[in-house]
C-alpha positions as CSV (number, residue, x, y, z in Angstrom):
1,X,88.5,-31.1,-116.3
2,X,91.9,-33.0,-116.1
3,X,92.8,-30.7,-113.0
4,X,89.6,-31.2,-111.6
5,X,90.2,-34.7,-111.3
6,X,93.1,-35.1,-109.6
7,X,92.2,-32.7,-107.2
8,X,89.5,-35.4,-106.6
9,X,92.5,-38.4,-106.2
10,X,94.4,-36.2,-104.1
11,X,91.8,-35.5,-101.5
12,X,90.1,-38.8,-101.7
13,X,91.7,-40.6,-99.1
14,X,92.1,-37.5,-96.5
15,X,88.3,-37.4,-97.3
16,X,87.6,-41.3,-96.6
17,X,90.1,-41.9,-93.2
18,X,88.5,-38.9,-91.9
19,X,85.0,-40.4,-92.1
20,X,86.7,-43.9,-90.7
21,X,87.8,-41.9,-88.1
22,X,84.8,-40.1,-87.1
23,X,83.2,-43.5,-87.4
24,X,85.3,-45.0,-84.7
25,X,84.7,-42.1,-82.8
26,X,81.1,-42.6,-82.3
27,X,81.5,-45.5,-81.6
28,X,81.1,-44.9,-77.3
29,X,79.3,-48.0,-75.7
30,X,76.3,-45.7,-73.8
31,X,72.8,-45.5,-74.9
32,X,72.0,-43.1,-77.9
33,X,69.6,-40.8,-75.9
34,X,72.3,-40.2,-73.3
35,X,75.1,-39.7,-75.9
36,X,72.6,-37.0,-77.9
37,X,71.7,-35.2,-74.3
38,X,75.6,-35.2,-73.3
39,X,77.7,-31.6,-73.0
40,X,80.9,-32.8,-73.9
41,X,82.3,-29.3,-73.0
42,X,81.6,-30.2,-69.2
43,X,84.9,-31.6,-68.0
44,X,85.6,-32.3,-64.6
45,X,87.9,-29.7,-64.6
46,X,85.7,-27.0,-65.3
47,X,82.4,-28.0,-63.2
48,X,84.8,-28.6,-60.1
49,X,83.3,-26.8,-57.0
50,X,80.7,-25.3,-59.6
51,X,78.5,-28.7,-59.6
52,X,75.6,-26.7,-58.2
53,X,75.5,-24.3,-61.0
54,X,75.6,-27.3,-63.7
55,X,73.0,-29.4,-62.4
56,X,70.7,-31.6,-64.2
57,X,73.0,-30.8,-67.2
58,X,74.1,-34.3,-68.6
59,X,77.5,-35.6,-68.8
60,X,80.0,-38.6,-69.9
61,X,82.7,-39.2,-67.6
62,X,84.5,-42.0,-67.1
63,X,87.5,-43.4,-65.0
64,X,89.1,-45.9,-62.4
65,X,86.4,-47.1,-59.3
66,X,88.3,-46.6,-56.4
67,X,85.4,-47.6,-54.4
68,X,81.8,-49.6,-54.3
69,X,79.2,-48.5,-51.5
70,X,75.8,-50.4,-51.6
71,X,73.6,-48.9,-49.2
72,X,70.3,-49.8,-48.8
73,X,68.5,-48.1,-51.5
74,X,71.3,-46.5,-53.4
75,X,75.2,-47.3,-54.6
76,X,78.2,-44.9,-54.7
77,X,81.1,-45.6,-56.7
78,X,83.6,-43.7,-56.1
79,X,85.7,-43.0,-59.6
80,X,89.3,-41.4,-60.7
81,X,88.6,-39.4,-63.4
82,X,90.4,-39.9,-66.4
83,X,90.0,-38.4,-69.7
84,X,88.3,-40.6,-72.7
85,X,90.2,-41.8,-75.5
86,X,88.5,-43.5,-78.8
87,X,84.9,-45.2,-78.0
88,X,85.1,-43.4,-74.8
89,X,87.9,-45.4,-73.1
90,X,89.4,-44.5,-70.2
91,X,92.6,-43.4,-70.4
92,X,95.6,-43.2,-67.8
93,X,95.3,-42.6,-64.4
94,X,98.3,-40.1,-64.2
95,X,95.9,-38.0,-66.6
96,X,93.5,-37.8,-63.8
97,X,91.5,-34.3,-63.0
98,X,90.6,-35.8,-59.7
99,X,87.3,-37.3,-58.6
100,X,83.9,-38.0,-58.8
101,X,81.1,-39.9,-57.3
102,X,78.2,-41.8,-59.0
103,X,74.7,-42.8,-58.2
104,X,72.4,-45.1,-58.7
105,X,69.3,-46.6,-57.3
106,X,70.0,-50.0,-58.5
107,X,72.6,-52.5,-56.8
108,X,75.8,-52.7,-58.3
109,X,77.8,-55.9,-57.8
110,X,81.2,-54.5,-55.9
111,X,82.8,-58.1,-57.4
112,X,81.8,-56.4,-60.8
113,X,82.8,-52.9,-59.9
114,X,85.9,-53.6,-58.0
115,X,88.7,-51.4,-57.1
116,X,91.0,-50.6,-60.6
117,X,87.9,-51.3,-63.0
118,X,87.5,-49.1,-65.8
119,X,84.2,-47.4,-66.4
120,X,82.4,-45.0,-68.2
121,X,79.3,-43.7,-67.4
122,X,76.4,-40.9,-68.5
123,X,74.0,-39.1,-66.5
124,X,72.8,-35.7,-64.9
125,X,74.9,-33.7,-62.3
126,X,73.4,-33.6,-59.5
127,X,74.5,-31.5,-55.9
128,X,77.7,-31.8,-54.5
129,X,79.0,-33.8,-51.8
130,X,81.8,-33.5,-48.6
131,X,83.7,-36.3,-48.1
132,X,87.4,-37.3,-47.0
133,X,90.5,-38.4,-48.8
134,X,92.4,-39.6,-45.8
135,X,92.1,-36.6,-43.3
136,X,91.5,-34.3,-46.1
137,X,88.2,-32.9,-47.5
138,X,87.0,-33.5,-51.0
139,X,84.2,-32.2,-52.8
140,X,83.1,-34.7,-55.0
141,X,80.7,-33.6,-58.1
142,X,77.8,-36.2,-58.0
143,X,76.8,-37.7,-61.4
144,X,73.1,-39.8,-61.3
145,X,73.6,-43.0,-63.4
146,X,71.6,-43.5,-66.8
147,X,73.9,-45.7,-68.6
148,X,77.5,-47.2,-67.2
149,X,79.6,-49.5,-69.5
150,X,82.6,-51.8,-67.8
151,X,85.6,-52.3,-69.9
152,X,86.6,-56.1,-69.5
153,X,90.3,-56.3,-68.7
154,X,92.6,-56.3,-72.2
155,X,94.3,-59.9,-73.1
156,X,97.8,-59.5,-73.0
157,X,99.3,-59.6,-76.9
158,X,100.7,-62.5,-77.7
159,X,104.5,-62.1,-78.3
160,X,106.9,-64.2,-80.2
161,X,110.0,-65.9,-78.4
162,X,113.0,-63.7,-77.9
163,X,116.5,-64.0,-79.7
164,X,117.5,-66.4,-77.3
165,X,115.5,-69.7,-78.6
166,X,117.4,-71.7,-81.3
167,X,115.4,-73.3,-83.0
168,X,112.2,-73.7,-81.0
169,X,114.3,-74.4,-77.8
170,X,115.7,-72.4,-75.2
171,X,119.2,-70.6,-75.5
172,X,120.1,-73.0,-72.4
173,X,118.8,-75.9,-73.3
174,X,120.3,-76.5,-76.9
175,X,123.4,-78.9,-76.2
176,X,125.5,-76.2,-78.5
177,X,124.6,-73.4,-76.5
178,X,124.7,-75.0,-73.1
179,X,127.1,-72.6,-71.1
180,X,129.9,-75.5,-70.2
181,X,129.7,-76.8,-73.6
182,X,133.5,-76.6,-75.1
């Protein structure tokens, strides 16, 4: 019984800050229907010049928009892929498997979605589609918007003064620390 119970006190807390953590995992801003639907497997990496053969399969990508295009019944935004992090944040652009275009029917402000926003975003694959990256060609995969969440920019943290203040004022302007003080 004894042994028992501290087996219990020892795996407690693996036990409860896993659950935290899967918690805080789930916790990705798109709808629940589009999160149950989703094939996480499906990277951009591995349906890359295969769109055709995953289509109408539903995804959750998200990245960088690198472009808006409102045409007259549709936008394009044109997104660097990243890979998600916690709550499905996109993470670094260095980490990026290239790109991807996405669709919608409905106008999308380009002052919302402007270049260096970070999205994510959940819908069905749809065709392929040719475009160019300079004088190169690109096949984009084409993703048909459901659900699309924009991450507002971070705050910067606040950070206390450096070494250099004395006493609340700068290392310059204290009379003892001015630099022709004797």
């Amino acid at each position: 019984m004894i042994g028992a119970r501290h087996k219990v006190r020892r795996w407690l807390p693996l036990v409860l800050c896993s659950l935290a953590i899967l918690a805080a995992g789930c916790a990705c801003p798109l709808s629940e229907s589009v999160r149950q639907r989703a094939r996480r497997e499906l990277t951009l990496d591995r349906v890359k010049n295969q769109a055709n053969t995953y289509r109408d399969e539903t995804v959750i990508w998200g990245g960088i928009v690198l472009e808006c295009r409102n045409e007259k019944e549709r936008t394009d935004l044109v997104i660097l892929e990243t890979p998600l992090g916690p709550a499905c944040k996109p993470g670094e652009p260095r980490q990026s498997r290239g790109r991807f275009m996405a669709r919608t029917g409905q106008f999308l402000d380009p002052e919302v979605y402007t270049k260096g926003t970070r999205v994510v975003l959940g819908g069905k694959l749809a065709e392929e589609e040719t475009g160019k990256i300079g004088d190169a060609d690109y096949t984009y995969p084409v993703i048909l918007v459901e659900d699309i969440y924009v991450y507002e920019d971070e705050e910067p943290e606040y950070r206390a003064p450096g070494p250099w203040y004395y006493h609340g004022y700068p290392y310059t302007s204290h009379p003892m620390r001015h630099p022709w003080y004797p």
